[in-house]
N, C-alpha and C positions, 0 to 999 in steps of 0.2 A: 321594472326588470329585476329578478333576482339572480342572486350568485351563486353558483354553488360552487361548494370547496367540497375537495377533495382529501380526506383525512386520510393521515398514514398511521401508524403503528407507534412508529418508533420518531421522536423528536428531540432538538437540541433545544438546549433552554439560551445560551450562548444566540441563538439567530431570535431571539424574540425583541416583536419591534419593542421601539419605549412609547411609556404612554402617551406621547405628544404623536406620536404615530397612530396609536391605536386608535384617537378622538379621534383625527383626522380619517381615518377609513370608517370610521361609523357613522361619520357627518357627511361623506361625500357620497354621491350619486352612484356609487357601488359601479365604479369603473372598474373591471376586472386587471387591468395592465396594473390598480397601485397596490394591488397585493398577491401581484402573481411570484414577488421576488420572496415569499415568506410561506412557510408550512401553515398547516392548518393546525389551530390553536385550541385548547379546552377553553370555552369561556369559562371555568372555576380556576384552571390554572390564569388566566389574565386578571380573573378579580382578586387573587392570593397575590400577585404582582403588584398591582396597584396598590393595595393595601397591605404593603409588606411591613413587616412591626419592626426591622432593622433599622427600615428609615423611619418609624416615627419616634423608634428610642434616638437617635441622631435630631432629631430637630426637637425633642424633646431635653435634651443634653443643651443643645444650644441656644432655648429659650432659656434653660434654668441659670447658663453662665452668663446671660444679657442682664436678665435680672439681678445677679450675685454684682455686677461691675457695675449695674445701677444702684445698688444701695450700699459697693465701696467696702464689700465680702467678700471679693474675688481675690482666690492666690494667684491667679495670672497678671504676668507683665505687662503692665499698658503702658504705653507714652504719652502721661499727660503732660500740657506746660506746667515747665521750671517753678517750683514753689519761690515765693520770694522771702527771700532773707531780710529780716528789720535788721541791722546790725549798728550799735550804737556807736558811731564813729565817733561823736563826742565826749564820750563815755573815756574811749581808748586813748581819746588826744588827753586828757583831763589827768588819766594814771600817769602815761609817759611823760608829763608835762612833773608830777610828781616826784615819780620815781627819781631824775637823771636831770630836768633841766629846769627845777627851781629855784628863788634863792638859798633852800634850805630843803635838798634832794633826800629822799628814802636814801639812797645809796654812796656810796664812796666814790671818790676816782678812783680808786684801785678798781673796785667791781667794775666801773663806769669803762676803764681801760682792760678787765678780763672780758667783758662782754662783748663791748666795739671794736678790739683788738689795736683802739688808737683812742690816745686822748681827745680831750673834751672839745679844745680850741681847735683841733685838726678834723673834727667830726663835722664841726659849724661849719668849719672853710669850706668843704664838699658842699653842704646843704646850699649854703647861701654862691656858690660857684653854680649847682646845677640847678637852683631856682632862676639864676640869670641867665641859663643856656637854652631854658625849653619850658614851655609853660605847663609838661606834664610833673615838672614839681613844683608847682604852683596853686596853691590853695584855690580852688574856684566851687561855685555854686551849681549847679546842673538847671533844669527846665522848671521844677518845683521849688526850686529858691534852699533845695537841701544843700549843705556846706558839705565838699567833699575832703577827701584826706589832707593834713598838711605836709607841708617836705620834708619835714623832721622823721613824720611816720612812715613815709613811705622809705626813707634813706635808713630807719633801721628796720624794718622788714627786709629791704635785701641785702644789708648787710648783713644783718643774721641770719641769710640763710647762703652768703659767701662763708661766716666764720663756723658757721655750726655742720653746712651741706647734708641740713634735715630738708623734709619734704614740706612745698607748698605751704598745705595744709594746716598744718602744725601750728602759725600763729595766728590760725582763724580766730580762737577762742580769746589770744591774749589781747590781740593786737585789732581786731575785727576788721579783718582784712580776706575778700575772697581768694582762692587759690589762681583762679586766672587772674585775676587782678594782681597780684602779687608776681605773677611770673611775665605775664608785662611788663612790670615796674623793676622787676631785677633785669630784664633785657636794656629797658630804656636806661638802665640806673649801669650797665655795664659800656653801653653807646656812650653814655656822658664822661664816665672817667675817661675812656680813651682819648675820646677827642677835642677834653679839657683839661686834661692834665701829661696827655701823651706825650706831647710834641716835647716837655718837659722831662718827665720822670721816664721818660721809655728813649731817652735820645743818645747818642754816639757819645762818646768823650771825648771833649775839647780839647783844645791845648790848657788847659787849667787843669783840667780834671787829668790827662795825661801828667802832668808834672807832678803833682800828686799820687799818683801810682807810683810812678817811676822812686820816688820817695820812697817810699812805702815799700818799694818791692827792694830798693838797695839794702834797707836796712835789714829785712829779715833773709837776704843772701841771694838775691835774686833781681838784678840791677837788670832794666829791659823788661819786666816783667808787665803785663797788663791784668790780669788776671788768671781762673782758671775755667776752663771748657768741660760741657760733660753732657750728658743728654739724661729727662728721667720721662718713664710712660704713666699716661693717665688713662685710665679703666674706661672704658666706654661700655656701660649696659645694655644702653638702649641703639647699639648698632646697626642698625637692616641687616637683613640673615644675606642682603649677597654679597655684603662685602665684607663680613665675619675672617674671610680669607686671606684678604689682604690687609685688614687690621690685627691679624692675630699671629702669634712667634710660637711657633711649636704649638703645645695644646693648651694656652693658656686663653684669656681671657682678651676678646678685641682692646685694643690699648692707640693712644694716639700720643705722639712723642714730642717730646721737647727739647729746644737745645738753649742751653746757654751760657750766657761769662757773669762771673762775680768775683766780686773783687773781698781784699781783707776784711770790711768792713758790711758785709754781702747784698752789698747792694748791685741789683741783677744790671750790668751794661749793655748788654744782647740776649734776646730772646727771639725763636723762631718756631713756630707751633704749628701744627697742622700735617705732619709727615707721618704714613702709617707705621703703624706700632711691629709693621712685619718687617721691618728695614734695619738695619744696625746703625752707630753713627758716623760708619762713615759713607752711607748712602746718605742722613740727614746735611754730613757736612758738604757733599756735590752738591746739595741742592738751598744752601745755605747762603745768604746775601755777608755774611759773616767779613769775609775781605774784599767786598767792594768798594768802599773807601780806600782801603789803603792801594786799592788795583789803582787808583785813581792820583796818587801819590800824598793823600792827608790821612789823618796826619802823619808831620813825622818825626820821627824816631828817634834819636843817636843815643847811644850810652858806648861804656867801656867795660871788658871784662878782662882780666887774666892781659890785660895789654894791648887789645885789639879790638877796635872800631866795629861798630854793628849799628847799621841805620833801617833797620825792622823791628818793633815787638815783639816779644812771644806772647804766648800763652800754655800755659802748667797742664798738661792731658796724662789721662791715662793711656793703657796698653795697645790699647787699639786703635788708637789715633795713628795716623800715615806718619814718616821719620820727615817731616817738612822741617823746614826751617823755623817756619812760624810757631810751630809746637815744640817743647821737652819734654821730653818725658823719662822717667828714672830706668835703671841700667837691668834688665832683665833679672840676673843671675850676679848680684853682687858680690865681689870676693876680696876685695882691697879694703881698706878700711876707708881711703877716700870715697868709693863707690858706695859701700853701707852709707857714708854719714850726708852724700851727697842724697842718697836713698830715703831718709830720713827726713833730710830736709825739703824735699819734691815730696815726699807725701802730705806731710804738715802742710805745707803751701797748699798744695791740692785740695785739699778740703774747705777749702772755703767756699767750693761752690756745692759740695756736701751738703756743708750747715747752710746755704743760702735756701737747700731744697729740701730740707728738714725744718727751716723756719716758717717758708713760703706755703708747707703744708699742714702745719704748728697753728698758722694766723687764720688760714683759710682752710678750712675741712672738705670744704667741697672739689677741691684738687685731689684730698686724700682717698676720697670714698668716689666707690665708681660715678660716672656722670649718666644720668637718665634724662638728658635730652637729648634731640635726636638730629641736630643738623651741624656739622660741621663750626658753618659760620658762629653758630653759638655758640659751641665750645671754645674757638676763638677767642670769642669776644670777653667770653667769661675766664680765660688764661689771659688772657694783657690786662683786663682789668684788676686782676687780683696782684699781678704784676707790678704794678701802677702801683698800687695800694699799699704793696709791701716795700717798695722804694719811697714812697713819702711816707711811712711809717720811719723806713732806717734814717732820710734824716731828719725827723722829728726827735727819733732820741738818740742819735748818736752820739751825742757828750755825756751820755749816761752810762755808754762802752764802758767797760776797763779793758785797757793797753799800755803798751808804753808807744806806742805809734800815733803818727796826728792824722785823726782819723777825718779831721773837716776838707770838706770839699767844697770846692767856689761853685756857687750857682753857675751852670752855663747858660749858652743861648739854645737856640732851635737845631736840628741836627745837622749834620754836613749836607746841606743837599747835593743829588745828582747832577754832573753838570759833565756835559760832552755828549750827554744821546740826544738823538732825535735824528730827525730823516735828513737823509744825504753823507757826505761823505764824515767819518767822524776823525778830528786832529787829534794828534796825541795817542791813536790806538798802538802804534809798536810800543811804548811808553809802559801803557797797559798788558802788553802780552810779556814783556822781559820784567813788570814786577811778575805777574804773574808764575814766569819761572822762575823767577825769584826765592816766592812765598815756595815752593814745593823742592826746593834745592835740596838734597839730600845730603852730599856734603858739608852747607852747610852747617844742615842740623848735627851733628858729629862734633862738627869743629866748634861750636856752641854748648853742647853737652860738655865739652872735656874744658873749656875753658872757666865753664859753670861752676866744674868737679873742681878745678884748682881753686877757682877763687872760695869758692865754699871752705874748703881744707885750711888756708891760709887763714881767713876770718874766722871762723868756729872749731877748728882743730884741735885748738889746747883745752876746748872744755868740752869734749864727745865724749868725755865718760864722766861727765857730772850731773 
């Protein structure tokens, strides 16, 4: 049976079938219904189709890049598996074992303590504390009998990259140590401090360590005193863009905030991390664990000033801190000569948690430069543990202070713990709600200031101009 087709004049090239079409109506039984849906065609236009030179430059192009990425000439990106790194881990123990911790070291303790930011014997303490906490500082062999890192190396790898807060990277070469491997090992290495030296060097002040303040704060004019209060922000680079908003103050840069107390000697007694940088401190102080202790009635308190009994502590704040009782702070607009020298001596006090926040970022770089990791929790972890770190630094050398104050502190115990919550009815909560109006007495704090100002005037008056 033949077909005939019906030619027109005028055609679109747009309705031409494709060649899997075309085979197919030249192989079939010349049904007219399977191309009644298409014009009639030049057979010189369908064989120009067929062998169109556009598509044999295209598979012509893409035999010649098959072959360029077979013989490993291609400028195209490919994904092949991870090359493996020989890296001589023995090599690296063998330096470091040189360098710092032989009988007869390349280096000094001075270097040994510009580098580590802590001496020699308080270096070991950590190592040999976090080789007993967790077998990831623990020398072991893997599958092939290869010896991997020891704890000495991997405890300065991320210390050096807490005191320096350079990248990763960076001690591939010295230390032969991979970048993930390394930021592992700073995470695991900032888990250990915490919760081997936390409960210690991050805890409340005892009644010990209170009596010694209290010390300490009479003699430089300021009897009751526990330290001073301040907040400082840390840069966060690597923020997620949707919360750029809420971690950023004006048009600066996302920041995450910190609160804390430090005493003369600045060593940090409270620390509170994690509040966005879009908040001032007296949003970090609402949201602050700061007096629940003393909500609690410990510890406590008594001193004398100017004649008058006061069984709460302060703490030295600047301007913006609420007029509470539990804060002082100096006289806006001084105009008396009591006021100046009362002015004077609230600042000087003040500062000590200044320099505790100029030391703290002194020891450890990576507070000072913005942070480029990306989860909360890890900035955390990495602010308590340098925290940690710069409190067993201060009393490691604090007999090396110059003062005229006694700057030693009794070891305490573990921190005050929480006692009165849990489920059901709790005692003692009106207890807790009248310290609580207590701590934010506004009268108070007045009657406190001006007793501060006399006793100030009295003891250091005759020598405010020398």
């Amino acid at each position: 049976m033949s077909v005939t087709y019906n030619y027109k004049p005028l055609y679109s090239t747009s309705r031409l079938p494709s060649p899997t079409q075309l085979h197919h109506m030249s192989n079939s039984h010349h049904d007219s219904s399977q191309v009644s849906n298409y014009d009639v065609i030049p057979f010189d236009l369908i064989w120009d189709y067929i062998n169109d030179p556009i598509e044999a430059r295209i598979e012509e192009q893409i035999r010649s890049q098959i072959e360029e990425q077979q013989r490993g000439t291609s400028n195209q990106h490919i994904r092949f598996p991870q090359r493996y790194i020989r890296r001589d881990r023995e090599d690296a123990e063998r330096r470091l074992m040189d360098y710092y911790f032989s009988e007869d070291p390349m280096y000094t303790d001075d270097q040994f303590r510009r580098r580590y930011r802590m001496k020699k014997h308080l270096f070991h303490r950590i190592v040999q504390t976090l080789g007993d906490w967790s077998p990831v500082f623990q020398q072991r062999t893997d599958a092939f009998g290869k010896v991997g890192f020891s704890p000495l190396l991997k405890c300065t790898a991320a210390l050096r990259m807490l005191a320096y807060g350079t990248c990763a990277d960076m001690f591939d070469e010295n230390l032969q140590i991979a970048e993930s491997t390394l930021i592992e090992t700073l995470e695991n290495f900032c888990k250990g401090i915490i919760e081997c030296f936390g409960p210690n060097y991050l805890r409340r002040p005892t009644a010990e360590d209170i009596h010694r303040l209290l010390h300490v704060g009479d003699a430089r004019g300021f009897p009751g005193m526990l330290g001073s209060i301040d907040c400082m922000h840390w840069e966060w680079k690597n923020c997620p863009v949707a919360w750029k908003g809420q971690y950023t103050r004006g048009h600066g840069s996302p920041t995450v905030m910190l609160e804390a107390v430090a005493s003369h000697d600045l060593w940090i007694w409270h620390a509170f991390f994690g509040v966005a940088g879009s908040n001032n401190d007296i949003n970090v102080l609402n949201q602050s664990p700061l007096f629940t202790a003393q909500r609690q009635g410990t510890p406590e308190v008594r001193f004398t000033v100017n004649g008058n009994e006061y069984d709460m502590g302060y703490y030295l704040s600047d301007g913006i801190y609420p007029e509470w009782a539990a804060f002082v702070k100096k006289f806006r607009l001084p105009q008396s000569d009591k006021h100046k020298l009362f002015a004077q001596k609230q600042e000087s006090a003040r500062k000590d948690i200044e320099c505790a926040f100029g030391v703290l970022q002194s020891h450890f770089a990576i507070l000072r430069n913005a942070a480029r990791v990306w989860h909360t929790r890890t900035l955390g972890e990495i602010m308590y543990a340098c925290i940690i770190l710069h409190n067993m630094i201060v009393e490691d050398e604090r007999d090396s202070y110059e003062g005229r104050h006694d700057f030693n502190y009794e070891q305490g115990t573990s921190p005050i713990p929480l006692i009165g919550y849990g489920q059901g009815p709790i005692h003692g909560f009106d207890r807790v709600l009248e310290i609580g109006v207590a701590i934010r007495n506004k009268e108070m704090h007045h009657r406190l200031k001006n007793d501060l100002t006399e006793h100030i005037w009295e003891k250091f008056g005759g020598n405010q101009h020398q």
